[in-house]
N, C-alpha and C positions, 0 to 999 in steps of 0.2 A: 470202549477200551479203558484199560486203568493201569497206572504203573505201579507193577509188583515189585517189590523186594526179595529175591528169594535166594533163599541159605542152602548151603550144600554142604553135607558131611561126606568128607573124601573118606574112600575103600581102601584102606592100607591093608588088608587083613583078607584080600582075595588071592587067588594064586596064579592071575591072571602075567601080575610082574614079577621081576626078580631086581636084587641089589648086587653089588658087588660086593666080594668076600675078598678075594685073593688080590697079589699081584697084576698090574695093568701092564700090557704088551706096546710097546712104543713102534708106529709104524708110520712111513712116511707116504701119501700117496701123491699123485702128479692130479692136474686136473682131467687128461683124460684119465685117468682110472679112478678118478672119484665119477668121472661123468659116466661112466659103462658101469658102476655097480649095478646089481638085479634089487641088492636090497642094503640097510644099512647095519650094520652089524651092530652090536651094543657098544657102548661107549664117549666116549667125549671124542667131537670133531672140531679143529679150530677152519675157520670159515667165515666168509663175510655174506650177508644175503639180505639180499634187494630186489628191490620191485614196486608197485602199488600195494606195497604193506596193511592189512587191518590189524590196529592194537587191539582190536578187542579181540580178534582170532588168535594174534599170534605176540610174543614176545622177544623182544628184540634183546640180546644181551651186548653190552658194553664190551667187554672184552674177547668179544665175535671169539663164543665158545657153545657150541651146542650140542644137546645128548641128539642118537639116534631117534628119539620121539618127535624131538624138534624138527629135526628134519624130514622126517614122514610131514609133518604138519605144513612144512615151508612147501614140498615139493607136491604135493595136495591141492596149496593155493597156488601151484605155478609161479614160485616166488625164484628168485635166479639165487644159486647155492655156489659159490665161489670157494674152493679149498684157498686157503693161503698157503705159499710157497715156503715153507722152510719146515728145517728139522722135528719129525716126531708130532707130527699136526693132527696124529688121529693116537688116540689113547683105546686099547680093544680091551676087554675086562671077559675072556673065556669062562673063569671060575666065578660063579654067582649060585643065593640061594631065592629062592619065593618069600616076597613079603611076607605070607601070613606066618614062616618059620618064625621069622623075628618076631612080630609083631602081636598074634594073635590070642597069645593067652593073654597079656598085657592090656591089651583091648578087652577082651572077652571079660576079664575078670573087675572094668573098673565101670564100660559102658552101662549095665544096667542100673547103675545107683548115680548117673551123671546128675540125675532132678535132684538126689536129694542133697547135695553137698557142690555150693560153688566152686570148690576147690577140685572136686572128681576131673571138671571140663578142662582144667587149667592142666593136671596130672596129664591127660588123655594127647593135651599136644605139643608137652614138655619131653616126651621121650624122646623123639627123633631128632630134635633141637640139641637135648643133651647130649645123643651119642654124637652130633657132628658140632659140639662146642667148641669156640674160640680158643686158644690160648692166651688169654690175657689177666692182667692182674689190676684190681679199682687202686688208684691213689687219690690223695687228699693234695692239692696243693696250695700255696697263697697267690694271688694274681701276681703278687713281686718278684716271684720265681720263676714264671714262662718261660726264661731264657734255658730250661731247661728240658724243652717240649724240642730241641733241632736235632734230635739224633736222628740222621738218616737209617738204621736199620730197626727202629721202631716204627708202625703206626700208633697216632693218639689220635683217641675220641673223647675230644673232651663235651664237659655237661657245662652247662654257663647259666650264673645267676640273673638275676633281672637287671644288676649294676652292669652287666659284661664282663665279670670276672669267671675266670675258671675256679671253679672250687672243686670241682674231682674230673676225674678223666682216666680212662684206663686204656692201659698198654696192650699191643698184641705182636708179640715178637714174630718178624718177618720170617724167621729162620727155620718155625715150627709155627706155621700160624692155628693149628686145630691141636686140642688137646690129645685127642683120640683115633687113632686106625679108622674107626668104623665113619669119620670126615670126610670118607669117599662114596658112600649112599647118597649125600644129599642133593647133589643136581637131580640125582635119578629119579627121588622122593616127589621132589620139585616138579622136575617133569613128567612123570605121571599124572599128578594133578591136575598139569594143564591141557594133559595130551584127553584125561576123559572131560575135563572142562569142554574144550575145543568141541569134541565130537557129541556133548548135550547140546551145545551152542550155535555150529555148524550151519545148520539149517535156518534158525532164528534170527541171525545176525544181524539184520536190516530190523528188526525190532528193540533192539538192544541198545539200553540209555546210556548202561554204565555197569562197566565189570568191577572185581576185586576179587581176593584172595578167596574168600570161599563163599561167592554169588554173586549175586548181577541184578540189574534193573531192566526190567523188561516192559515194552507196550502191550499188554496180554489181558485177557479178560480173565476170570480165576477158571472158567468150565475148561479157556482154550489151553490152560498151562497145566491140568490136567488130565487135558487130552495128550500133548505131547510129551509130557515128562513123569517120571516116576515119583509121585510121591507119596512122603509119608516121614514118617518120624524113625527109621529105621540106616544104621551104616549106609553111604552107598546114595540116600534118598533125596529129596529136593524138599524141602516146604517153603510156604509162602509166610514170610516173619510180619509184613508189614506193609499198605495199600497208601496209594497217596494219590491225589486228585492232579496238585500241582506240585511242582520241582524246581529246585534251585541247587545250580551243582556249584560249588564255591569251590572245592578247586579235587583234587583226586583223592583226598582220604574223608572229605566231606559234603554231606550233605544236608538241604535243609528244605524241610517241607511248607511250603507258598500255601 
């Protein structure tokens, strides 16, 4: 056995998904009638869900908010799906168009030159960042003037020097927090990624060192990874970046090879 590293370039540009376009439908449901649906319609559901959780299967959100993907995923692993009681707890988005509308000339037109220019890769997963950007604006300030960081209807993110002073920090007005309409794609972007993560993964899980955003570490010898999995250097595909004997996980955004 050996532990692989391997990369995933997510499919934004299939026609498998859709985003939402239009206005969202505010619906309230009781738990039985979230517990008797046949299926989960699209949309954001607020809800709590518990169980013998795997983080590498499944993602838990902090503000117990999840799209329909999520919840195929929770109710999959027999995880207990709890509507929360109060106003407007399911968001329905009827009007939606196919990924690849958005997506696919934009892709198609920058993927094949990604080798030649580091900057192509950086373009390729700046769009859907940008269309669901922040509202916020960078300031400059003195550490002597923090006293001006307590407005309760801003958040600040401030950047901090090596003295502990804030030297910039930017604002994200509560009131409009995303700059743009199209701010309402990105859970769904989000979850689709994890919804095909989940089901390459699915079956493997008991092999599985360590996830992330776009691949995982796996126990696998290189014949056995592709035998189960698709790869290749193509959208959509899996490759193997990098082999390592031994491992040392120092904490979740790093690694270091023993």
């Amino acid at each position: 056995m050996a532990l692989l590293l391997i990369k995933w370039t997510k499919d934004l540009i299939n026609n498998k998904y859709t985003l939402p376009i239009g206005k969202a439908e505010f619906i309230k449901y009781t738990q039985e009638e979230f517990d008797n649906l046949k299926f989960y319609k699209y949309g954001l559901y607020k809800c709590k869900i518990t169980g013998d959780i795997n983080p590498k299967l499944f993602y838990r959100n902090s503000n117990n908010i999840y799209t329909h993907l999520e919840l195929r995923i929770a109710k999959e692993q027999k995880y207990i799906i709890t509507i929360i009681d109060e106003d407007d707890n399911f968001m329905y988005y009827p009007k939606r168009i196919h990924n690849h509308i958005l997506f696919k000339q934009y892709v198609d037109l920058l993927f094949p030159h990604k080798k030649k220019c580091f900057l192509i890769k950086r373009l390729l997963n700046i769009l859907w960042g940008g269309l669901c950007e922040k509202n916020k604006i960078i300031k400059k300030v003195d550490s002597k003037e923090c006293s001006i960081l307590k407005d309760d209807d801003l958040e600040f993110q401030p950047t901090i020097d090596n003295e502990g002073n804030i030297i910039s920090f930017s604002i994200i007005e509560e009131k409009k927090l995303f700059k743009y309409d199209s701010c309402k794609i990105s859970p769904f972007i989000t979850a689709y990624g994890r919804y095909e993560y989940y089901n390459l993964i699915k079956n493997h899980h008991e092999l599985l060192i360590k996830t992330h955003t776009d691949g995982f570490i796996i126990n696998m010898t290189d014949g056995e990874v592709k035998k189960h999995f698709d790869m290749g250097k193509g959208i959509g595909q899996l490759k193997i970046e990098e082999e390592y004997k031994k491992l040392e996980i120092i904490n979740n955004n790093s690694i270091k090879s023993i």
